[in-house]
MIVOKE-288465 format. One record per residue (C-alpha): x, y, z. Coordinates in steps of 0.2 Angstrom, whole numbers, always signed. Example, Ala and Ser with C-alpha at 12.3 -4.5 7.8 and 13.67 -1.06 7.14 Angstrom:
% residues 2
+-------+-------+-------+
:     u :     v :     w :
+-------+-------+-------+
:   +62 :   -22 :   +39 :
:   +68 :    -5 :   +36 :
+-------+-------+-------+
% end
This chain:
% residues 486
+-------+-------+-------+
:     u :     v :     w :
+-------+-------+-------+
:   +57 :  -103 :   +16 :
:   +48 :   -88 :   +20 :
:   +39 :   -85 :    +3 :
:   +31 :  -103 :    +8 :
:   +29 :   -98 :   +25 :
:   +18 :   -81 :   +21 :
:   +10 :   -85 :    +5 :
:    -6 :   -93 :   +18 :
:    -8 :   -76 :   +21 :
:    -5 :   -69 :    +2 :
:   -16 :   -84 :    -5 :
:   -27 :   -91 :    +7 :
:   -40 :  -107 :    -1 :
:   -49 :  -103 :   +16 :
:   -52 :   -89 :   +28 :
:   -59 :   -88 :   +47 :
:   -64 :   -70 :   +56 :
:   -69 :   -68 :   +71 :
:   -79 :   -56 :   +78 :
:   -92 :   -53 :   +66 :
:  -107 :   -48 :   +74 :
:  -125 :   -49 :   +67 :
:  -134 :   -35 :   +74 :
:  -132 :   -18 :   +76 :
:  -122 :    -7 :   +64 :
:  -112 :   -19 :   +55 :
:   -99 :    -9 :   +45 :
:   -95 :    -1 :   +61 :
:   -84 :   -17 :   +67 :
:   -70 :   -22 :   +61 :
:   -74 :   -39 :   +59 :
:   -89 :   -35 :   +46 :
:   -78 :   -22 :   +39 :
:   -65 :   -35 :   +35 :
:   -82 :   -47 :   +30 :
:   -88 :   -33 :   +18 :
:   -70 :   -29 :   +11 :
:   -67 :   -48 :    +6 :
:   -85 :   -51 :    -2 :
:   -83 :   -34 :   -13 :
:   -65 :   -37 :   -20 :
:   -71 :   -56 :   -23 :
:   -62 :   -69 :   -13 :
:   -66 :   -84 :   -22 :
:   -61 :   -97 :    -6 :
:   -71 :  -101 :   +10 :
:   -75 :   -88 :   +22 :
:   -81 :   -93 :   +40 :
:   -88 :   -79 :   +51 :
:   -87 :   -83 :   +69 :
:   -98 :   -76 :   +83 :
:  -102 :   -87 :   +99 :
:  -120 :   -82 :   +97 :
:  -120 :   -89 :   +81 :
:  -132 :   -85 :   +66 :
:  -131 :   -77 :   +49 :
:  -123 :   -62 :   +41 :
:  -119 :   -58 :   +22 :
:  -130 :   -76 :   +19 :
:  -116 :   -84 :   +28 :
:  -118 :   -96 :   +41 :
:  -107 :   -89 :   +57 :
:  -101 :  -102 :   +69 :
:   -98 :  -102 :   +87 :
:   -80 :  -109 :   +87 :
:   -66 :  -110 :   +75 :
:   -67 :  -129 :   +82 :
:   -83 :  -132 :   +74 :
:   -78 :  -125 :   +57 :
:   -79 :  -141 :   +45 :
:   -63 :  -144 :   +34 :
:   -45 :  -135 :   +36 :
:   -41 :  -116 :   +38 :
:   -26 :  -108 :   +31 :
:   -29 :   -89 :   +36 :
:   -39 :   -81 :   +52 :
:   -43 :   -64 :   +54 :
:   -45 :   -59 :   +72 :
:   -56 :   -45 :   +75 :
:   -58 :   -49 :   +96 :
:   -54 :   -40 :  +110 :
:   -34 :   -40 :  +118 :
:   -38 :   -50 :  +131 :
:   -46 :   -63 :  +123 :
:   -33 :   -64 :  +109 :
:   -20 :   -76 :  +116 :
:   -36 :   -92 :  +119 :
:   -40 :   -89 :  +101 :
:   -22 :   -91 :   +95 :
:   -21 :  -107 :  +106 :
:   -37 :  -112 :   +95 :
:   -31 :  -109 :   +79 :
:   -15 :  -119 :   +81 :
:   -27 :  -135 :   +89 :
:   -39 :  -130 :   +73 :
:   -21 :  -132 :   +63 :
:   -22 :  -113 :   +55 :
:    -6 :  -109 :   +44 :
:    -7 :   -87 :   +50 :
:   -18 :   -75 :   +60 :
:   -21 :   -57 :   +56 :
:   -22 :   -49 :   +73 :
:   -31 :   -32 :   +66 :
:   -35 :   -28 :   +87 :
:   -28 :   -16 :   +95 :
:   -23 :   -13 :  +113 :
:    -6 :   -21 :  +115 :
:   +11 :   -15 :  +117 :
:    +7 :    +0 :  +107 :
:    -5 :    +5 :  +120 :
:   +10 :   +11 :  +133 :
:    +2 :    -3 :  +148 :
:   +12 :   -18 :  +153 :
:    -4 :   -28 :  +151 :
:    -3 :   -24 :  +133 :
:   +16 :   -28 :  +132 :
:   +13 :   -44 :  +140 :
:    +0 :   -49 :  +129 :
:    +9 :   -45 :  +112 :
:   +21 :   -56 :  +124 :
:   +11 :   -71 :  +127 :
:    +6 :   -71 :  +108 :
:   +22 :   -67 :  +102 :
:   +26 :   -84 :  +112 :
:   +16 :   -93 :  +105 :
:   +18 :   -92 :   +88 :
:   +38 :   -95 :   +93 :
:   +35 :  -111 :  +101 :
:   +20 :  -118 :   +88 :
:   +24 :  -110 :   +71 :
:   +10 :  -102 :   +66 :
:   +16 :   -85 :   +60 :
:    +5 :   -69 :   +67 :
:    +1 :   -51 :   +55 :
:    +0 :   -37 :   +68 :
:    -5 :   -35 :   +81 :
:   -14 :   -18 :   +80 :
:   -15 :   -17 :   +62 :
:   -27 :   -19 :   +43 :
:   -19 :   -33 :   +34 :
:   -17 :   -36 :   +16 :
:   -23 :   -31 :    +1 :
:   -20 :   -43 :   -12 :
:   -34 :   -40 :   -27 :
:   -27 :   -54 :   -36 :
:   -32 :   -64 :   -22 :
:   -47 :   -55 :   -18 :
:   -39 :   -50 :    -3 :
:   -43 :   -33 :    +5 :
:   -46 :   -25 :   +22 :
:   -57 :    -9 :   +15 :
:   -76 :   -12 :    +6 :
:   -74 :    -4 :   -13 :
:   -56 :    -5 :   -18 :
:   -52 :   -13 :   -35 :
:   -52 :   -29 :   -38 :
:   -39 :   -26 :   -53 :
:   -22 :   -28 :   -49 :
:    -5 :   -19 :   -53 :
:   +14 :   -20 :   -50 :
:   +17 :   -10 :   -33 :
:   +18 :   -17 :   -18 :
:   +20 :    -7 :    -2 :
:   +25 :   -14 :   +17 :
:   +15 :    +0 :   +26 :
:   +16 :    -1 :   +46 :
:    +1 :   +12 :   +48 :
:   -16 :    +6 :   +46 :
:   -21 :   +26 :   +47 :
:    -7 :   +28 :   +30 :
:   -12 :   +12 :   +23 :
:   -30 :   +19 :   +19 :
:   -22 :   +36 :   +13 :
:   -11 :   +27 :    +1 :
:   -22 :   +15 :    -6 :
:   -35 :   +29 :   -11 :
:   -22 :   +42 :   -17 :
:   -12 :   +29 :   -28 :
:   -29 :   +22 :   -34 :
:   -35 :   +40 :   -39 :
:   -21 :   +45 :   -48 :
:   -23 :   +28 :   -61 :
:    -9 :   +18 :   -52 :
:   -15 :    -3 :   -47 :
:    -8 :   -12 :   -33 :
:    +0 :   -28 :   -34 :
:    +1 :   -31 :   -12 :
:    -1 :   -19 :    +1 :
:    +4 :   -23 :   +19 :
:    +1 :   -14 :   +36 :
:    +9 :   -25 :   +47 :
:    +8 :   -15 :   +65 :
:   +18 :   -18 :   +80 :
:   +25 :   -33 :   +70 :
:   +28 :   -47 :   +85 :
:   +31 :   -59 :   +72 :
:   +29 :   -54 :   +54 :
:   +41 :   -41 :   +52 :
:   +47 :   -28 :   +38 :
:   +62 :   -41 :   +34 :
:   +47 :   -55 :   +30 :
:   +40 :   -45 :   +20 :
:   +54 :   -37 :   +10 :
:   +61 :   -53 :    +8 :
:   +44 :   -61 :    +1 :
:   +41 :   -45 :   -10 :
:   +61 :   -48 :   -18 :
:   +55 :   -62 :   -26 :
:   +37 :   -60 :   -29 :
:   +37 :   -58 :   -48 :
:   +20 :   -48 :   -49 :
:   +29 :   -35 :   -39 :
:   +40 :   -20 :   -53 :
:   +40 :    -8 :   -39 :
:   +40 :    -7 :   -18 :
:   +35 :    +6 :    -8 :
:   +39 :    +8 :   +10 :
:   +33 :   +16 :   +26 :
:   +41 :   +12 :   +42 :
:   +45 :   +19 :   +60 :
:   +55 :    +6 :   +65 :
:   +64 :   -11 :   +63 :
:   +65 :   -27 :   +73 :
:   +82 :   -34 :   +64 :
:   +92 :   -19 :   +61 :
:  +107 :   -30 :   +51 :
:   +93 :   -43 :   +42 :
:   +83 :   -27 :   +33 :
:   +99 :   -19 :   +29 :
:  +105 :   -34 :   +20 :
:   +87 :   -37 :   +14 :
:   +85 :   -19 :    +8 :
:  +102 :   -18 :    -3 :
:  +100 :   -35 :   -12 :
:   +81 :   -31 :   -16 :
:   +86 :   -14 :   -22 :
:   +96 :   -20 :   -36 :
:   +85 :   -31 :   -43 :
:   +69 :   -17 :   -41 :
:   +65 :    +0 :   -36 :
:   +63 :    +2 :   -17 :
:   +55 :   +20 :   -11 :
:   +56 :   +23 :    +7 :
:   +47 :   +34 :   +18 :
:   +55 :   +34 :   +36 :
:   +45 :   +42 :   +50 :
:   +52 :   +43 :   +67 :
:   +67 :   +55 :   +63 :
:   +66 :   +69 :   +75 :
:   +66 :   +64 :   +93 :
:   +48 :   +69 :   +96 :
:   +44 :   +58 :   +79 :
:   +55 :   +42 :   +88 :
:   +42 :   +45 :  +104 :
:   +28 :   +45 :   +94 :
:   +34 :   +30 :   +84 :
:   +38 :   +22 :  +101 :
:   +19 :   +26 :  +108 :
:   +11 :   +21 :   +91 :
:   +18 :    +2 :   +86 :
:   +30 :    +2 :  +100 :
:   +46 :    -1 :   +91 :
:   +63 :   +11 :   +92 :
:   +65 :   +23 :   +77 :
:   +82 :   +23 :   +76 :
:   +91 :   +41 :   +69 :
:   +90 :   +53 :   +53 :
:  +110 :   +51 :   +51 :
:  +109 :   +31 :   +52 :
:   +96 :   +29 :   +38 :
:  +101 :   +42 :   +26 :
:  +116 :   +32 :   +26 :
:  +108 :   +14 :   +25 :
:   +95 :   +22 :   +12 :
:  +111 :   +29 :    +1 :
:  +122 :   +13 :    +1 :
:  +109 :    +0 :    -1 :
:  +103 :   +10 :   -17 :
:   +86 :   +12 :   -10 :
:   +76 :   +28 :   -16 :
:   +72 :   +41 :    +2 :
:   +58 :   +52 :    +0 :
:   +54 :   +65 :   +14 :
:   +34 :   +64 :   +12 :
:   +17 :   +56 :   +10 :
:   +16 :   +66 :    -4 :
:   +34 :   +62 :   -11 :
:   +29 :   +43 :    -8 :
:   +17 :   +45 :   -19 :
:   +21 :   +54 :   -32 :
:   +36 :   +44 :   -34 :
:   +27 :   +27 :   -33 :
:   +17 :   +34 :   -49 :
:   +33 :   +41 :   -59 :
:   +38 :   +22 :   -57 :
:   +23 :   +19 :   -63 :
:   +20 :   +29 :   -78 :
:   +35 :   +36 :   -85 :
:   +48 :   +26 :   -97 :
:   +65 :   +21 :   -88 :
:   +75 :   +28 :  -102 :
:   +71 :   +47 :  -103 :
:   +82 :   +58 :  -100 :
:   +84 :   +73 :   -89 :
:   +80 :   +89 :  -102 :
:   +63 :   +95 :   -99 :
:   +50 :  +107 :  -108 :
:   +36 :  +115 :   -98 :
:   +21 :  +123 :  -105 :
:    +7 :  +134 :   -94 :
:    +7 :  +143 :   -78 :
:    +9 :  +162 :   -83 :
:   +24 :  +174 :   -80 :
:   +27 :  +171 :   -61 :
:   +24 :  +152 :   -64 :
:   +37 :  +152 :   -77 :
:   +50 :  +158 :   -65 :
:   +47 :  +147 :   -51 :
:   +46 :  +133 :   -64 :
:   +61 :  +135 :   -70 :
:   +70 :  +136 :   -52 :
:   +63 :  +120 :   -45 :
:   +67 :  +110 :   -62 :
:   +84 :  +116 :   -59 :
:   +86 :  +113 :   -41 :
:   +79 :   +95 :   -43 :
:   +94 :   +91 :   -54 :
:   +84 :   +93 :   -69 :
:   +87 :  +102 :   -85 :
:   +77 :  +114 :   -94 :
:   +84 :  +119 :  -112 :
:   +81 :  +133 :  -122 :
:   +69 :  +130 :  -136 :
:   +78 :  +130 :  -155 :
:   +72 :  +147 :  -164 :
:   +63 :  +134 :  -174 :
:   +53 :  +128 :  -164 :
:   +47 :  +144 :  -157 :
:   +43 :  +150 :  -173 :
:   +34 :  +135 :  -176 :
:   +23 :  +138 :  -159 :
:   +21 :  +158 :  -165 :
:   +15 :  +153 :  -180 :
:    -2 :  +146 :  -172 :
:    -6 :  +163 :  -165 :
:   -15 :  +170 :  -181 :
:   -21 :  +185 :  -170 :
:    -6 :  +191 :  -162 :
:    +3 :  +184 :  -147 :
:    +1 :  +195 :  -136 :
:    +5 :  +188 :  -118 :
:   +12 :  +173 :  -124 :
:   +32 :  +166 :  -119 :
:   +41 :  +156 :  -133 :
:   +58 :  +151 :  -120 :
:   +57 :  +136 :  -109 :
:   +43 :  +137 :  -100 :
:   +31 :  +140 :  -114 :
:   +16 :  +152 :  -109 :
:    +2 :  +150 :  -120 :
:    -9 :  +164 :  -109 :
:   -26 :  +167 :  -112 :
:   -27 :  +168 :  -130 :
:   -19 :  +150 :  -132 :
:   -32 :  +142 :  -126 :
:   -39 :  +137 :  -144 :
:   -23 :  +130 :  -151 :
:   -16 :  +117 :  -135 :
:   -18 :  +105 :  -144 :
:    -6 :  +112 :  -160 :
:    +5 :  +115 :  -147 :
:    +6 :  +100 :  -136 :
:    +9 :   +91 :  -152 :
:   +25 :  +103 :  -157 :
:   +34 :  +102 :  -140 :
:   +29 :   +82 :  -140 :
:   +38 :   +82 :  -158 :
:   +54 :   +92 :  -153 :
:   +69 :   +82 :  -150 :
:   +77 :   +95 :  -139 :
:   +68 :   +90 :  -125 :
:   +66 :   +72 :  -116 :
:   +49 :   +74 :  -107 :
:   +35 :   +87 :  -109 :
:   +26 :   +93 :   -92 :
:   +12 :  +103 :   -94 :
:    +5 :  +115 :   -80 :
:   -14 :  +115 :   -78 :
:   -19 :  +127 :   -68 :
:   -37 :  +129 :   -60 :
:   -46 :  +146 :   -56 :
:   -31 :  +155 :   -62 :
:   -42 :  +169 :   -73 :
:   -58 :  +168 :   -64 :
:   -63 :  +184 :   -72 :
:   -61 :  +178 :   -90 :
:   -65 :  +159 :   -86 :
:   -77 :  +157 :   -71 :
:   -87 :  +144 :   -69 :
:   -96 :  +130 :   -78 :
:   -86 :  +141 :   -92 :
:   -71 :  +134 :   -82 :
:   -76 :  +117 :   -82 :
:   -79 :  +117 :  -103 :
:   -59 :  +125 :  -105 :
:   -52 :  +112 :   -91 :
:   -63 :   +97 :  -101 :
:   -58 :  +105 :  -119 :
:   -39 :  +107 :  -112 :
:   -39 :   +86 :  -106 :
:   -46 :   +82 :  -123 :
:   -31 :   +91 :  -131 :
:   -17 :   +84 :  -119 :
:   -24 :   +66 :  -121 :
:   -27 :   +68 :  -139 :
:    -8 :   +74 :  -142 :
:    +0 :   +64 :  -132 :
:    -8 :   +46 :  -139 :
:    -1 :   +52 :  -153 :
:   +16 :   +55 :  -148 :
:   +30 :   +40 :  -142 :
:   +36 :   +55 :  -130 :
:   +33 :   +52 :  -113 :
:   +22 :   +68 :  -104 :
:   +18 :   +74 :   -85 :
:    +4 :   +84 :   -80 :
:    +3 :   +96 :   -67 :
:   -17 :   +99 :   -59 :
:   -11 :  +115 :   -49 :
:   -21 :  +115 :   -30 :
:   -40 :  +124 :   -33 :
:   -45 :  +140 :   -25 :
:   -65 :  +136 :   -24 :
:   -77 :  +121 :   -23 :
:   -80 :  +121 :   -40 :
:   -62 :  +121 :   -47 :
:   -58 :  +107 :   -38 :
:   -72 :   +97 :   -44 :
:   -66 :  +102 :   -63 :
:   -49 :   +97 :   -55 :
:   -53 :   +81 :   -51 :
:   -62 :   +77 :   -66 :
:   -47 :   +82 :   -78 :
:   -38 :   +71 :   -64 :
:   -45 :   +55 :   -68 :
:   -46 :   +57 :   -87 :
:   -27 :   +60 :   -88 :
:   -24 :   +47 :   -77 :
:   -38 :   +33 :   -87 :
:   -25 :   +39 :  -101 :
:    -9 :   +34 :   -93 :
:    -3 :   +51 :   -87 :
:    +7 :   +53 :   -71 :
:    -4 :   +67 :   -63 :
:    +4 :   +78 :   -48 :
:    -2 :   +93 :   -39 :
:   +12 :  +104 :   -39 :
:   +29 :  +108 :   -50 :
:   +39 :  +107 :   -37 :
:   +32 :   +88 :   -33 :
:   +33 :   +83 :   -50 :
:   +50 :   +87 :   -52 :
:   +60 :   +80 :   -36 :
:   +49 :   +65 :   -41 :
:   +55 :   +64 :   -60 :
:   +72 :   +69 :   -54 :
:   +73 :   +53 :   -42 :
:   +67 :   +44 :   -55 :
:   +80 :   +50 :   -67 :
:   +93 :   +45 :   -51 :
:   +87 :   +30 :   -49 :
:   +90 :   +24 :   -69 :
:  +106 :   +33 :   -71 :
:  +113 :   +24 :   -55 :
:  +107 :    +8 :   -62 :
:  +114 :   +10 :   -80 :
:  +132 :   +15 :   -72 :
:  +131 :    -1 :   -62 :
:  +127 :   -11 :   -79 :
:  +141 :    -4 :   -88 :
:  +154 :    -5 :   -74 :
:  +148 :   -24 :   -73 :
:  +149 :   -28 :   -91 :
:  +132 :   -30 :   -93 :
:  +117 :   -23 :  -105 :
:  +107 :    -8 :   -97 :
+-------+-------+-------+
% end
């Protein structure tokens, strides 16, 4: 089975690298990176450094030879130049190795025929002896559970999203971005030119990993067209899948061609495969993302009627069109309600909106919390968003006065909303000056600490939602139609 043949490289009891080197800059090769990465996230299994000068690093012993290693190896990382690559396969199938991670570069991606026939010759060998090959050109995996990871400080606390990744360059993005806006990983592959391990391995090993609620996808290409299609339907109606497919445009296929060397195939052809198989298509990093974290966050059973407080006039407007256009709904407010929200304004409420979006202005700033908690209460609407500008009135709020409203705001969303069973979205709008952002990303994290889906525009927040809202609908139509519960 494929789930037993790759868990040696999910759960590995014991772990080679080679080309660690002890001198020099260590964190500036890839082999100590990798060394570094596994002791911080707290592999718990034997690591064996390998150098053929031998020596110490990190207070482990590095060998001279995966031959002299004492004991048996599941999992080696191979941090080594091309050429040499092939003779140390041919070692770690004597030694009796179970999977290498080729993280080098410099084979068919590279455009030379020396590269394509090396990712040739290794591609060979693990056809004719079994042992299955992560890469070439690529990070590896980060499995925290495991203690797995390719990057020195990422958590060692696990989640419930996995994502097959074939960029080593995205892979870093999307672990740091996921990670700052409150969300865990379960698995993250980057897999590269894929000359054995491919997408369809790893979907089909993620289909049935029961720590993994949610994948994620970026890919350029695929090496068995019929076998992911098949791979990608089946999984899809047992879990979310969110795909990312770059490679469209015919400049984006040469690119993908000179980057992992695989062919991208067309826009047409995968909006199609995306559509039947059930499978959720976003068009961006960003859209990636944020959608990952809607999965994360958000109940599946809200609905689509939305209430928006905060941006000001202009905001409002805009607000209300890319709702709308997402597919979501945005309901008048009850006179009720409205009058419940003017009756905070002891002073007057001049400047202040009581439709939907709610504009608070600058003389609401003292009563967010009083009003959080009313929309939060109301039953007209299904999920609350609140718009969090920064630097909007640098006249009335500039800075650290800034920084106190944006902390003082936080504490009122956090405080409403633990006291609400009402799921609720913020929105950190982008930051004019240094120290905006800086009170940006602190109201950032403690929104997110609290459970909060945190995005950085309306327009993101609400196609992200609104596939969200897709994705849940589809799935209850399918219950119903096959007589089952949703």
């Amino acid at each position: 089975m494929v789930k037993q043949n790759l868990d040696c490289i999910f759960n590995p009891s014991s772990i080679v690298i080679a080309g660690v080197s002890t001198k020099g800059k260590l964190l500036q090769l890839g082999g100590n990176i990798i060394l570094q990465a596994l002791l911080s996230c707290g592999f718990k299994g034997e690591i064996y450094p390998l150098n053929p000068k031998g020596g110490e690093v990190s207070g482990l012993k590095v060998y001279t030879s995966i031959k002299d290693v004492p004991g048996t190896v599941d999992y080696a990382i191979c941090c080594i130049s091309a050429p040499q690559v092939p003779q140390f396969i041919q070692d770690c199938i004597a030694k009796g190795v179970k999977a290498v991670h080729v993280y080098t570069g410099g084979f068919s991606e590279s455009g030379t025929d020396e590269g394509k026939q090396l990712e040739e010759n290794i591609f060979s060998l693990s056809h004719r002896s079994g042992i299955r090959i992560l890469g070439p050109n690529c990070l590896g995996v980060y499995n925290p559970k495991a203690g797995l990871s390719f990057s020195p400080g990422l958590p060692s606390e696990g989640g419930t999203t996995s994502i097959i990744c074939q960029s080593g360059g995205i892979s870093f993005f999307l672990t740091r971005e996921i990670i700052n806006r409150g969300a865990m990983f379960n698995k993250l592959i980057s897999y590269g030119n894929a000359c054995d391990i491919n997408e369809s391995d790893l979907l089909e090993y993620l289909a049935t990993d029961v720590d993994t609620k949610v994948i994620g996808i970026y890919i350029e290409g695929v090496k068995e067209g019929g076998r992911f299609s098949r791979l990608l339907k089946e999984t899809a109606n047992a879990k979310p899948i969110i795909v990312l497919k770059a490679g469209l445009s015919e400049a984006g296929a040469r690119a993908a061609a000179s980057h992992t060397g695989v062919l991208a195939g067309s826009g047409k052809i995968w909006d199609v495969l995306l559509h039947q198989a059930g499978a959720i298509k976003v068009d961006s990093l960003e859209e990636l993302v944020d959608t990952i974290i809607t999965f994360q966050f958000l109940p599946s059973s809200i609905g689509r009627k939305v209430g928006v407080i905060g941006g000001g006039g202009g905001s409002s407007v805009l607000t209300t069109d890319y709702c709308t256009n997402a597919g979501l709904v945005m309901p008048r407010l009850s006179r009720k309600i409205q009058d419940k929200l003017r009756s905070y304004f002891v002073n007057g409420v001049a400047g202040a909106t009581f439709n939907n979006p709610v504009d608070l202005s600058e003389r609401g700033w003292n009563i967010y919390y009083d009003c959080i908690k009313a929309m939060l209460d109301y039953r007209g609407i299904d999920l609350l968003i609140y718009q969090f500008p920064m630097g909007m009135h640098p006249a009335l709020f500039p800075y650290p006065e800034m920084e106190f409203m944006s902390n003082l705001i936080a504490d009122n969303i956090i405080k409403a909303y633990r006291k609400s069973s009402k799921p609720m979205a913020v929105v950190i709008h982008s930051s004019v000056t240094v120290e905006d952002y800086q009170a940006a990303l602190n109201c950032k994290q403690r929104c997110s600490e609290a459970g909060l889906p945190v995005y950085h525009s309306v327009i993101n927040a609400a196609k992200a939602i609104a596939r969200f809202t897709n994705y849940h609908e589809r799935r209850g139509t399918i219950a119903d139609k096959a007589g089952f519960p949703c």
